[in-house]
C-alpha positions as CSV (number, residue, x, y, z in Angstrom):
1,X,-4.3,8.2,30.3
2,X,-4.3,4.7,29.3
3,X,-3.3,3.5,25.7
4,X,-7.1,1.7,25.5
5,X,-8.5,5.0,26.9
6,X,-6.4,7.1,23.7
7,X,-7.5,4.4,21.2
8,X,-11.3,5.0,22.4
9,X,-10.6,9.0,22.2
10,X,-8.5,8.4,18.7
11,X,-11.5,6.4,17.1
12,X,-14.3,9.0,19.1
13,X,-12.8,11.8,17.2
14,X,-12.2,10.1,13.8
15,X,-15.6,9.3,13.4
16,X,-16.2,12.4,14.6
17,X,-14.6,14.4,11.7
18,X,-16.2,11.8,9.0
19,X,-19.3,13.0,9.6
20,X,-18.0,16.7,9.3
21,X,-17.1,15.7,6.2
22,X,-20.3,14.4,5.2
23,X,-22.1,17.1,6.8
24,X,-20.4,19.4,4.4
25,X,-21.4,17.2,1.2
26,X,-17.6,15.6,1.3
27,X,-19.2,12.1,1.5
28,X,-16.0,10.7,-0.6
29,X,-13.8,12.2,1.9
30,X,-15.8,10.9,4.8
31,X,-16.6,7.0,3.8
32,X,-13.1,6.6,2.5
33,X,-11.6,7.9,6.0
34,X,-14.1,5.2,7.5
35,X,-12.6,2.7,5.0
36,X,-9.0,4.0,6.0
37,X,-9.9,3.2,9.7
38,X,-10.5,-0.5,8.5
39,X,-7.9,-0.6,6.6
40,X,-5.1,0.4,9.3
41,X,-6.9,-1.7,11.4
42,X,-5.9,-4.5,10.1
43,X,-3.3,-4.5,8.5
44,X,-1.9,-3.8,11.9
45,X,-3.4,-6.6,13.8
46,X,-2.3,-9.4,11.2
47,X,0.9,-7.5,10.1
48,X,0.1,-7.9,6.6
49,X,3.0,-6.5,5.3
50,X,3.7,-6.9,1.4
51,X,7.8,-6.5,2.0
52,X,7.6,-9.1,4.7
53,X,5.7,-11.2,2.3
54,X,8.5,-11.0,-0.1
55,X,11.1,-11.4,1.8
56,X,9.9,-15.1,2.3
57,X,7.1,-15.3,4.6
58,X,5.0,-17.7,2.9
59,X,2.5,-17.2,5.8
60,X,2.0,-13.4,5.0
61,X,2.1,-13.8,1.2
62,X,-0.5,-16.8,1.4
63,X,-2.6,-14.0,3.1
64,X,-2.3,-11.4,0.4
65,X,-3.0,-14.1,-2.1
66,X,-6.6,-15.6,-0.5
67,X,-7.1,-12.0,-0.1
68,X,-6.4,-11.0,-3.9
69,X,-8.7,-14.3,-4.6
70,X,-11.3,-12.8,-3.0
71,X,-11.0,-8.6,-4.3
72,X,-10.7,-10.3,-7.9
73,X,-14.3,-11.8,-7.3
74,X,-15.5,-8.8,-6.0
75,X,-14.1,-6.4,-8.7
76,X,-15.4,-8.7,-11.6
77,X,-18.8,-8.2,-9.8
78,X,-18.9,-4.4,-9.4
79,X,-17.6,-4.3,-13.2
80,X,-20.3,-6.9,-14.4
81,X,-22.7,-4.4,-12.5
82,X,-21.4,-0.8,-14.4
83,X,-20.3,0.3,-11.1
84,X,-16.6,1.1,-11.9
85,X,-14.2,-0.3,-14.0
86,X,-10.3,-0.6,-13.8
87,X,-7.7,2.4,-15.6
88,X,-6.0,1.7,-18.5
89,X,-2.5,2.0,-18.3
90,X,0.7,1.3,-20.2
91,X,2.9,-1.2,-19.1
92,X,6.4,-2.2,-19.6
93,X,10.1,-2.2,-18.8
94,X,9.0,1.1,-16.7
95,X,6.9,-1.4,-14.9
96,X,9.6,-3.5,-14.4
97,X,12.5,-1.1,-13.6
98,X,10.9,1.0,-11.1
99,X,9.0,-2.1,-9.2
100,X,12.1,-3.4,-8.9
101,X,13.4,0.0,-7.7
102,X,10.7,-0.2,-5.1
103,X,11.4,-3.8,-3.8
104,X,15.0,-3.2,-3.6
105,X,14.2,0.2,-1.6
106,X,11.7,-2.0,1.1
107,X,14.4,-3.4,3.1
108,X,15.8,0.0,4.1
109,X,12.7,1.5,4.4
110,X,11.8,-1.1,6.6
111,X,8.5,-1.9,4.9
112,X,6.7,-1.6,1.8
113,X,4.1,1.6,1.5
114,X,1.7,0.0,3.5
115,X,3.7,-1.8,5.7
116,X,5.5,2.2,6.4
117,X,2.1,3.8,7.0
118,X,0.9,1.2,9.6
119,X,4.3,0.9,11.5
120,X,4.2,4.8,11.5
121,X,0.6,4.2,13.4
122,X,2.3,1.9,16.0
123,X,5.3,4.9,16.7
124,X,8.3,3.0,14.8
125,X,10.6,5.7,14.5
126,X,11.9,4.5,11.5
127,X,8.8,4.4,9.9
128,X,8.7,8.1,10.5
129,X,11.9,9.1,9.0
130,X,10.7,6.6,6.0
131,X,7.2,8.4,5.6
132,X,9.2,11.5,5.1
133,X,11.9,10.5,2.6
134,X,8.8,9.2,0.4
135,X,7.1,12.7,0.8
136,X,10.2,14.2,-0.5
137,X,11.3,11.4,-2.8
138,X,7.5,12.1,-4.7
139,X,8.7,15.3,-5.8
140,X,11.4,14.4,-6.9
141,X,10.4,11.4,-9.0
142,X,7.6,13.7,-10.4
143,X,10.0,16.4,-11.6
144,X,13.0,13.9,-12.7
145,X,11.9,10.5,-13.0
146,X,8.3,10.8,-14.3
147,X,9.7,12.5,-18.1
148,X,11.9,9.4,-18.7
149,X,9.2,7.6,-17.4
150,X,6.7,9.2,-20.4
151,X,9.3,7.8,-22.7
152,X,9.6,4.5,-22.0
153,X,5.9,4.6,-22.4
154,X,5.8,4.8,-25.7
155,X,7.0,1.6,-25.8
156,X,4.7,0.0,-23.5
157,X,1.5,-1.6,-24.0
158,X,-2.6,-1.6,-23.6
159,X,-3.2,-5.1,-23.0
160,X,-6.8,-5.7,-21.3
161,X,-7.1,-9.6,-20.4
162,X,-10.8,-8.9,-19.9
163,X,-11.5,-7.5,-23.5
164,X,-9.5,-10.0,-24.9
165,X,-11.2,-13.6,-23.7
166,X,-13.9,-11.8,-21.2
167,X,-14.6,-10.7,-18.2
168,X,-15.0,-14.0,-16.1
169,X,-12.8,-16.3,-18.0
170,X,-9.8,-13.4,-17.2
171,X,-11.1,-13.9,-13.7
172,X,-11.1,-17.6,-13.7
173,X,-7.6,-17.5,-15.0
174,X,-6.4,-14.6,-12.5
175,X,-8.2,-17.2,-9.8
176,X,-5.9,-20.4,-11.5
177,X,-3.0,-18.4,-11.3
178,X,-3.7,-17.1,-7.8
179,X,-4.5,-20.9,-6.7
180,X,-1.1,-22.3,-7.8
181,X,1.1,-20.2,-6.2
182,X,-0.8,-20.0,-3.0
183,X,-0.5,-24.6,-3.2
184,X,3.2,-24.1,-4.1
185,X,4.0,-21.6,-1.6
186,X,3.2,-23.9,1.4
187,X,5.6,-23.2,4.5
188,X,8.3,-25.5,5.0
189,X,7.2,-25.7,8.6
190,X,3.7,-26.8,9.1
191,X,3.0,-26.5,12.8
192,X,3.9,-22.2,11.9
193,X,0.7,-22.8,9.9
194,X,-1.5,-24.0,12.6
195,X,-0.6,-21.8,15.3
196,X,-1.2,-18.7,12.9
197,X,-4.5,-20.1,11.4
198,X,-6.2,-20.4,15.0
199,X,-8.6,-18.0,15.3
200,X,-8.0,-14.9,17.5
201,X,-9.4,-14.5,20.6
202,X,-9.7,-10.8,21.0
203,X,-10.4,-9.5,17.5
204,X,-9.4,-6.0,19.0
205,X,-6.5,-6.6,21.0
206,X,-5.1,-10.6,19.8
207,X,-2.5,-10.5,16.5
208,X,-4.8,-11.7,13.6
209,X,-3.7,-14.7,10.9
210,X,-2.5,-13.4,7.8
211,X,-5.4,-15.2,6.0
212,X,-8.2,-13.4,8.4
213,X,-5.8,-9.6,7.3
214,X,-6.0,-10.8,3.6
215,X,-9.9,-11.1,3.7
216,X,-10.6,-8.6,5.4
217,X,-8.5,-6.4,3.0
218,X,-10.2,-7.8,0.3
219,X,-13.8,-7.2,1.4
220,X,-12.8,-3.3,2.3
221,X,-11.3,-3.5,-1.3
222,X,-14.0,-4.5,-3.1
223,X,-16.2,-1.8,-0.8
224,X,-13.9,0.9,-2.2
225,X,-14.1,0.2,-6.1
226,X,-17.8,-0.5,-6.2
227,X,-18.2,3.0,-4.2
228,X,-14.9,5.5,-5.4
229,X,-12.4,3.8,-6.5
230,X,-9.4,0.9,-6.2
231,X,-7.4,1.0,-3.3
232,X,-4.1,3.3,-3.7
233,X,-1.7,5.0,-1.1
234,X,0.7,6.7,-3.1
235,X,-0.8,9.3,-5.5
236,X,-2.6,11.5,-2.3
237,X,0.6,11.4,-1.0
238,X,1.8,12.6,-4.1
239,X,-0.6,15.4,-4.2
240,X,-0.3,16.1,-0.3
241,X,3.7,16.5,-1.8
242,X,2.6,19.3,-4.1
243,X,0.1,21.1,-2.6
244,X,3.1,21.6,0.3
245,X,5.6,22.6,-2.2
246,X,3.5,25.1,-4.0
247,X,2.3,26.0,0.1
248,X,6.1,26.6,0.5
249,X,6.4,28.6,-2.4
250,X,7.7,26.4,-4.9
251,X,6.7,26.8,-9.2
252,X,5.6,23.3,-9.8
253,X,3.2,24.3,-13.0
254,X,5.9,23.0,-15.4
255,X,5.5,19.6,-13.9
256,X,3.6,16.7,-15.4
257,X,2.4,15.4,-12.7
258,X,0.5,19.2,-12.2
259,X,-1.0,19.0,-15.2
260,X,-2.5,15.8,-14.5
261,X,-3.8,15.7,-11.9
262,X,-3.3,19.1,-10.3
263,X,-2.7,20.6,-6.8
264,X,-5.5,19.4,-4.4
265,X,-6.1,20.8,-0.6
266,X,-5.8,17.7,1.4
267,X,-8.8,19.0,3.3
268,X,-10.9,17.7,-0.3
269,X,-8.8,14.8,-1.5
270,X,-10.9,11.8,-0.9
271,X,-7.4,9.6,-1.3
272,X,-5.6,12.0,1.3
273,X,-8.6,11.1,4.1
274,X,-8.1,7.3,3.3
275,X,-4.6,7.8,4.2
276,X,-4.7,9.5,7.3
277,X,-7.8,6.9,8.2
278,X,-5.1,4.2,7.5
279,X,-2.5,5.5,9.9
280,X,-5.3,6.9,12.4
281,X,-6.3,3.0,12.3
282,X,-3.5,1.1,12.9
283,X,-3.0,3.7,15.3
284,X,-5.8,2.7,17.0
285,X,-5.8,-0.7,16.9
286,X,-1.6,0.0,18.2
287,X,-3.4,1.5,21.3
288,X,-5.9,-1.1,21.9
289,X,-3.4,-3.4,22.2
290,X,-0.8,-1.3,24.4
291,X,2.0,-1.7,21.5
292,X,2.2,1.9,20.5
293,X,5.6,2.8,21.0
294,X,6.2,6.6,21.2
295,X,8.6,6.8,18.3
296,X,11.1,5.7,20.6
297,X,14.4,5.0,20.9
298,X,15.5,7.2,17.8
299,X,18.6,6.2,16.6
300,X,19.9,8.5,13.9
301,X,21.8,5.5,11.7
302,X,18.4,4.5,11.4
303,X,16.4,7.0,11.1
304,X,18.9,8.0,7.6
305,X,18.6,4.8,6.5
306,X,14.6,4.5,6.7
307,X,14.8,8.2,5.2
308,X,17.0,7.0,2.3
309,X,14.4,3.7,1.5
310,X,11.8,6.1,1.7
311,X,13.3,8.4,-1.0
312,X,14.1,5.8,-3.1
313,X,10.5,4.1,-3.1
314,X,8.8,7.5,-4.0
315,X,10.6,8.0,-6.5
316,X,10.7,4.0,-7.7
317,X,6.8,4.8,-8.1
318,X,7.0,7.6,-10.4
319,X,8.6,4.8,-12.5
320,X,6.9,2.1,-12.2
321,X,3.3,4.0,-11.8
322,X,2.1,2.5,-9.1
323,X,3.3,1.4,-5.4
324,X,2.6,-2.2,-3.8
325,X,-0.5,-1.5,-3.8
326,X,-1.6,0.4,-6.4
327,X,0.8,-1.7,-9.0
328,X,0.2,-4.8,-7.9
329,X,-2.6,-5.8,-5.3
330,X,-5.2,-3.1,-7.1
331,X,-3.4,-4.6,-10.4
332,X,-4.1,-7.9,-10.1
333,X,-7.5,-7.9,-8.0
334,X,-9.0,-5.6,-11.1
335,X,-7.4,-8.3,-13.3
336,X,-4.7,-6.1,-15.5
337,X,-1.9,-8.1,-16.1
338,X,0.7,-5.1,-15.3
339,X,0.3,-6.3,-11.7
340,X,2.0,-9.9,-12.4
341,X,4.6,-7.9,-14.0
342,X,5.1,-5.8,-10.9
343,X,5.0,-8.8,-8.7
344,X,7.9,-10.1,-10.6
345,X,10.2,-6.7,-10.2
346,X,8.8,-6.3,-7.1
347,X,10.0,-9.8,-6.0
348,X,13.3,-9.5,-7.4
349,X,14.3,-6.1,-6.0
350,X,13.1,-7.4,-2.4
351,X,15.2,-10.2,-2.9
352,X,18.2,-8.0,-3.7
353,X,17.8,-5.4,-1.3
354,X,17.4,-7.9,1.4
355,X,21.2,-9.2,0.7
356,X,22.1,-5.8,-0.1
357,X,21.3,-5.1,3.7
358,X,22.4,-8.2,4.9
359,X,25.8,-7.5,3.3
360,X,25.9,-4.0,4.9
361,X,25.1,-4.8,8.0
362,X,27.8,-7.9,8.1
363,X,30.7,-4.8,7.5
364,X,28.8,-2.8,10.5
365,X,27.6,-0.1,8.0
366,X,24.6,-0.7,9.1
């Protein structure tokens, strides 16, 4: 069978098991699986990936910032209208520590959280062995990192920019902010910009401009927090990490994280379905456009390497609260300042990591 013909029967029986789950009253479950299809979608076809982006692709990062333009709009709107509003969380040099954790982490992983989900979608070994060292590295931040994590909370702070000048003028200052770095981030190479920026002409099989991702993202964004809730990847997966632990036979009651939140079948965890949708989606859209690679070739340097990043980042988020996109694109589109102080960590860890890599790879360690 063809890779168009297994995109057609991957999407056939995606949609199919959505509206199981709303035929069983799991309409959560079933429009944020739809919503993961999207997403997958396309952050595959315009490669909107957040580690990419801050690395130094101005391109990419221009993306993510027309689209946060947009899902700050949006979530102003569906807070204006009662809908939802954003979580109050403490911030701090938590924030700071364990985005920069995260960032430094990317390069070996290979990608950022979303950037690992998709790529696992399209077959990237590495991506593979990467998705697995964040399963395990969630349980470990949750039973090791997140106490010193409660600590350093304690000295962290409540800050709301909305309750403190309003809820449009924080916007119209989120939107200045967003503005000047997207003018000051302009690629060095301008004829880069035009060939990206033409439009595609196969929506379904053609790469996509980073701008075209970015909006798109946004849009699905806002869709999410007027309906469940603000986009994030990494606590299902942290749940999916317990409910396999206790599955295996492990105590985790003592944990935090358990009490929090608790131990949730995947099969009824709205976040897990959005998840699998995003994979299932880039998946798709891999097929459609014949670059699904079969996990192949597996090289086992690699595959340690990715597994190592992948450990490292899930445990950098039980730090930092928050992955790259629940730290800082959710952050800053629902206008809490904490996401400026993750871009920053999250910035300067990539930037590290990168030479890090670099400097490995110049021995032949890597």
């Amino acid at each position: 069978m063809s890779q168009p013909a297994l995109a057609l029967v991957v999407l056939v029986t995606s949609t199919a098991t959505a509206a199981v789950a709303w035929s069983l009253q799991l309409r959560s479950a079933a429009v944020l699986l739809l919503l993961g299809l999207a997403y997958g979608f396309a952050f595959q076809r315009s490669r909107l990936c957040f580690a990419s982006a801050f690395y130094g692709n101005r391109v990419l990062l221009r993306g993510i910032l027309l689209g946060l333009a947009v899902a700050s709009v949006g979530s102003a709107a569906v807070v204006e209208l009662g809908w939802n509003r954003p979580p109050r969380l403490p911030f701090g040099w938590h924030t700071l520590l364990g985005s920069f954790l995260f960032g430094f982490a990317m390069p070996f992983a290979g990608g950022c959280m979303t950037g690992t989900l998709y790529r696992l979608g399209t077959g990237q070994p590495k991506s593979l062995a990467a998705f697995l060292g964040i399963l395990v590295g969630n349980g470990l931040g949750a039973a090791y990192a997140w106490p010193v994590t409660e600590r350093l909370m304690d000295w962290g702070l409540r800050f709301s920019l909305p309750e403190a000048v309003g809820l449009w003028p924080a916007t119209a200052l989120n939107l200045v902010a967003l503005a000047l770095l997207y003018r000051a981030l302009r690629p060095a190479h301008p004829e880069a910009v035009v060939a990206s920026a033409s439009p595609a002409p196969s929506l379904l099989r053609a790469p996509w401009p980073a701008w075209l991702g970015g909006l798109v993202v946004a849009l699905l964004f806002t869709v999410q927090f007027a309906y469940h809730s603000a986009l994030g990847i990494q606590l299902p997966l942290a749940r999916f990490s317990l409910w396999a632990a206790q599955a295996a036979g492990a105590s985790t009651d003592r944990l935090a994280w358990t009490q929090f939140w608790g131990a949730r079948l995947p099969a009824l965890d709205p976040g897990f379905h959005l998840d699998v949708g995003l994979i299932t989606g880039s998946l798709t859209a891999a097929l459609l456009a014949g670059e699904f690679v079969g996990f192949s070739p597996w090289r086992l340097r690699d595959a340690a390497v990715g597994f190592a990043g992948g450990l490292l980042m899930g445990v950098a988020v039980w730090v930092a609260i928050g992955c790259n996109v629940s730290g800082f694109w959710s952050a800053v589109a629902t206008l809490r300042v904490e996401g400026w102080l993750y871009a920053a960590g999250l910035l300067l860890g990539a930037r590290t990591g990168l030479r890090a890599v670099s400097s490995l790879v110049a021995r032949g360690v890597l």
